[in-house]
C-alpha positions, 0 to 999 in steps of 0.5 A: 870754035865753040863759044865759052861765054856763060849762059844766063843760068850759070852767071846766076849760078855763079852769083848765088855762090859769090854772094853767099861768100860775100854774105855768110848770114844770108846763105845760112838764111837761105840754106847755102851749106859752108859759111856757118863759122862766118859772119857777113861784113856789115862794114861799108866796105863790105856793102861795096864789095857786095854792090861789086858783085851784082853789079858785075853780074848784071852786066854779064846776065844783061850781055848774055843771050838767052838760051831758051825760055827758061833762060829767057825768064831767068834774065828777067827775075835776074835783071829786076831784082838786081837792079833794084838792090843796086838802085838801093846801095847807089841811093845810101839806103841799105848801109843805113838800114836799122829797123825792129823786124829785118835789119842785120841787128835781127838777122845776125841773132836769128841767124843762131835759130837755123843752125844745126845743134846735133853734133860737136862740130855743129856747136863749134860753129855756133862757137866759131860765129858767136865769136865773131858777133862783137866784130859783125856789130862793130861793122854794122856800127860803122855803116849806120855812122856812115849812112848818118854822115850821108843823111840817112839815118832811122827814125827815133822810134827804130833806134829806140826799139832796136836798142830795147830788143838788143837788151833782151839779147843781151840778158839786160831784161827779164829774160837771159840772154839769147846767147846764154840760153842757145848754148845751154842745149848743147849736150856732150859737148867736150870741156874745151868746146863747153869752155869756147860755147860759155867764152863766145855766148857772154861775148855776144851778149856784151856786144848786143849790150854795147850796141844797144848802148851805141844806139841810144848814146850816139845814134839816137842823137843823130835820129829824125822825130819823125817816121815818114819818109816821103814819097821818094823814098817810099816810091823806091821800096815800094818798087823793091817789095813789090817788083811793080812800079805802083800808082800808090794814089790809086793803092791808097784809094783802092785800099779803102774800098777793099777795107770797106768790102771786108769789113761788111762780109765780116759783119754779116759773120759777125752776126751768124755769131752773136745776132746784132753783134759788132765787130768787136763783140763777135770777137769777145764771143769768140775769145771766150768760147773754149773750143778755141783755147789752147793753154800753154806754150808747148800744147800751141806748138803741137796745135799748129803743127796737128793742124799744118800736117793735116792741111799739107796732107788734104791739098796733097794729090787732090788740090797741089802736087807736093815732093815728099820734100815739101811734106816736111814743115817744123813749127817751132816758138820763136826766141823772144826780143823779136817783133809779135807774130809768126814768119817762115823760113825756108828750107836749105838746098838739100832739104836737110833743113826743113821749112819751117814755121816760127810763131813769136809769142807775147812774153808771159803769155800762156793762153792763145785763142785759135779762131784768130791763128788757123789761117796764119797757119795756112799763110805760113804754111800750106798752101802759103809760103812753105809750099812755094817757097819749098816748091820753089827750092825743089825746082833744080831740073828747071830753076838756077840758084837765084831762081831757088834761093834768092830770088824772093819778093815781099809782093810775090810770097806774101800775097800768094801767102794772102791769096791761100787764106782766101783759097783755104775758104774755097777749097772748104777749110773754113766752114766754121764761122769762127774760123771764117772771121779769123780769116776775114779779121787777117783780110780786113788787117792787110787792107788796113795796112795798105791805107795806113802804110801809105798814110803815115809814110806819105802822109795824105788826106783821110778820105771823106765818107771813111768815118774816120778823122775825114779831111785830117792828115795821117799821123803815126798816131792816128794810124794807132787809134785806126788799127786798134779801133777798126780791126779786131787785131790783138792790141800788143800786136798792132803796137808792134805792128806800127813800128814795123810800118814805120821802119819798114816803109813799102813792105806791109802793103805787098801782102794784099797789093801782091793777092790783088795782082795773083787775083788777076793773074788768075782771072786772066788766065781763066779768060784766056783759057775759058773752059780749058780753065784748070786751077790746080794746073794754074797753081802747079805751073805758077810756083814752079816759076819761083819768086820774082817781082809782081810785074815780071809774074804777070808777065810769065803767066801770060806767056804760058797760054 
């Protein structure tokens, strides 16, 4: 009698589509069609029921027997992945998660920015889930009590800034609210479904103020002065965003010598600039020069997509094979409330939601000076996270749905989002030296986020020969004064940038932590290979993987060979 047990890929199949009932925020994210009237239960209990179906997953993939070696490396993503989502739920982690740039507070407003808004019955689920905001922030409320009850509760310094974004949402600012402005583009809409859009979008905008409210009144009260989270904690998520259980002495005392190595290439560029010229003053030069002014917000916007379009169609064929899917990339201005800086998002299963590349924009900012963005193009887009995200997407024959869709890694994606920079000078698309500096400033920026992540969350000593408060412990202070003195990066950024560190512990290190893991993996695999060595072939067979954790990475390349 034949076996009915289920393959590896189907359990995983078969989770993707539970956990996408169980979290509808998520499956719109990550473009999982049929739950965009929905919201996610944000309450305990909602976070059990989640837990309940990993962990019952777990149980079947670790049980199963893998088929083949697709099957095979399915269960290893599958297994490391889960196991570290339950080892944060059994920790009280994720029910207490409140932070400026991914927590529900920012997931359930930016979830707005993926829907479609073509038809009628596209507005009447952007009705449907709005309505349903205040009960989602009702439930996120609970769990943040909860989590404070179980001692775990965000630093000030999150619940503070959280609740300042919350007003913008909710029009308590400058701006009008988000809700008020996202339905002010629907278009032939009938009275009825107008009258829903107004009721549902001014409800959404009370509960992001009541939230906000609750923030400051009742959960800022119960906040920790201070943003460390010491080294078990940090341990775990640094697990979580790298898929590697890493020796963070080692990261830290390895973040200092690839800071010093990138800030010296940057000097001698500096002086092909201006001859004698620090850091700092090449990039005043820079600033200056008109070539690398775009003015207006409209005119940026066309600026990035020219210059997206154009690197997906010279790595097309000669550097990348890329599906006629993949050559789609939007780039759209993000609303504002959101943290400085650009993200990616990927496209929906079936491609009608594109990939597409949101640059979040300082307010009342009109001028932007390219020489600092080009190769945030090219992490964003191609070859970066479009290109193995929407790779990754692409790969149904071969890849399940987990593999697709679910299965990303901050570690994995961002520093191969690190390692394209980097590749975009070899291939020849930095030869102009303000460009090249631009790219070098973003390598010098994620080497210091490694030394200053780890610094202000475990707080050791500033090593002696770095000529920076040497013998001093790090501070959240200090680790201002490091990011705006030594790197060039524009200073409202690096604002934004420390309170993403410190609510965010782990994450800011995988960029160059995961390009230092792809760097090797390559070189391996051109030791292994010798003069067989293709790396367009490299590139090819490493994103038709799809996401994973850094260890489970280094693992499959070497069984490629």
């Amino acid at each position: 009698m034949a076996s009915t047990a289920q393959s590896v890929h189907q359990i995983c199949d078969r989770y993707v589509d539970e956990y996408a009932a169980a979290d509808p925020v998520t499956a719109t994210t990550y473009g999982i069609s049929g739950y965009d009237d929905q919201l996610t239960d944000y309450s305990p209990a909602g976070y059990a029921a989640r837990a309940t179906i990993a962990s019952r997953a777990l149980a079947d993939v670790e049980a199963a027997e893998p088929r083949d070696d697709g099957e095979r490396a399915a269960k290893a993503v599958f297994t490391e992945r889960i196991g570290l989502i339950l080892e944060i739920h059994e920790a009280g982690l994720d029910i207490a998660e409140l932070n400026v740039i991914e927590s529900p507070a920012q997931n359930l407003r930016m979830v707005f920015d993926l829907m479609p808004t073509e038809t009628e019955a596209d507005w009447a689920n952007i009705a449907a889930r709005m309505a349903k905001v205040s009960e989602a922030l009702g439930q996120y409320r609970a769990s943040l009590l909860a989590g404070a009850d179980a001692g775990h509760v965000a630093a000030l310094r999150q619940v503070g800034k959280v609740a300042e974004q919350a007003e913008t949402w909710a029009g308590l600012k400058d701006e009008p609210g988000f809700f008020s402005t996202l339905i002010s583009g629907a278009k032939g809409v009938s009275d009825k479904l107008r009258a829903e859009l107004e009721r549902s979008a001014h409800a959404a905008q009370e509960a992001y103020a009541e939230f906000a409210g609750f923030l400051r009144a009742e959960l800022a009260p119960l906040a920790p002065v201070k943003d460390a989270v010491g080294a078990e904690v940090y341990q775990l998520w640094s697990r979580v965003f790298t898929g590697a259980t890493l020796d963070l002495d080692e990261a830290y005392a390895w973040g200092w010598v690839e800071f010093t190595r990138i800030e010296t290439e940057m000097r001698e560029v500096a002086g092909r600039i201006k001859p004698g010229a620090t850091l700092a003053e090449a990039a005043a030069v820079l600033d200056a020069d008109p070539k690398y002014v775009v003015r207006g917000r409209a005119e940026f916007q066309a600026w990035m997509q020219n210059l997206s379009d154009n690197a997906l169609k010279s790595l097309r064929g000669k550097h990348f094979d890329i599906s006629d899917q993949v050559m789609e990339l939007e780039c759209k201005i993000a609303p504002p409330g959101g943290t400085v800086g650009a993200y990616y998002t990927a496209p929906s299963e079936d491609f009608s939601r594109p990939g597409r590349m949101w640059w979040s924009l300082p307010q009342g900012k009109d001028e932007f000076t390219t020489w600092r963005e080009v190769s945030t193009v090219y992490h964003e887009g191609a070859p970066g996270h479009h290109l193995q995200i929407a790779t990754a997407v692409d790969q149904s024959a071969s890849l399940n749905k987990y593999q697709r869709l679910l299965a990303f890694t901050s570690g994995h994606a961002e520093g191969w989002a690190l390692y394209s920079e980097r590749l975009m000078e070899d291939l020849g698309f930095l030869a102009d030296d303000g460009e090249l500096f631009g790219m070098l400033s973003e390598q010098l920026f994620r080497a210091a986020r490694v030394i200053v992540d780890i610094g202000m969350h475990l707080e050791p000593e500033i090593p002696a020969g770095t000529g920076f408060h040497e013998g001093e412990r790090w501070t959240p202070d200090l680790g201002l004064e490091f990011m705006l003195t030594r790197t060039v990066t524009d200073a409202a950024h690096v604002h934004d940038e420390i309170d993403r560190y410190l609510g965010w512990p782990g994450q800011a290190p995988s960029y160059k932590l995961g390009e230092r893991l792809w760097l090797t993996a390559r070189d391996e695999a051109r030791a292994r290979q010798g003069d067989a060595f293709d790396i367009k072939q490299f590139h090819t067979r490493a994103l038709a993987l799809g996401g994973m954790g850094l260890d489970t990475l280094r693992e499959m390349l070497a069984a490629l060979d």
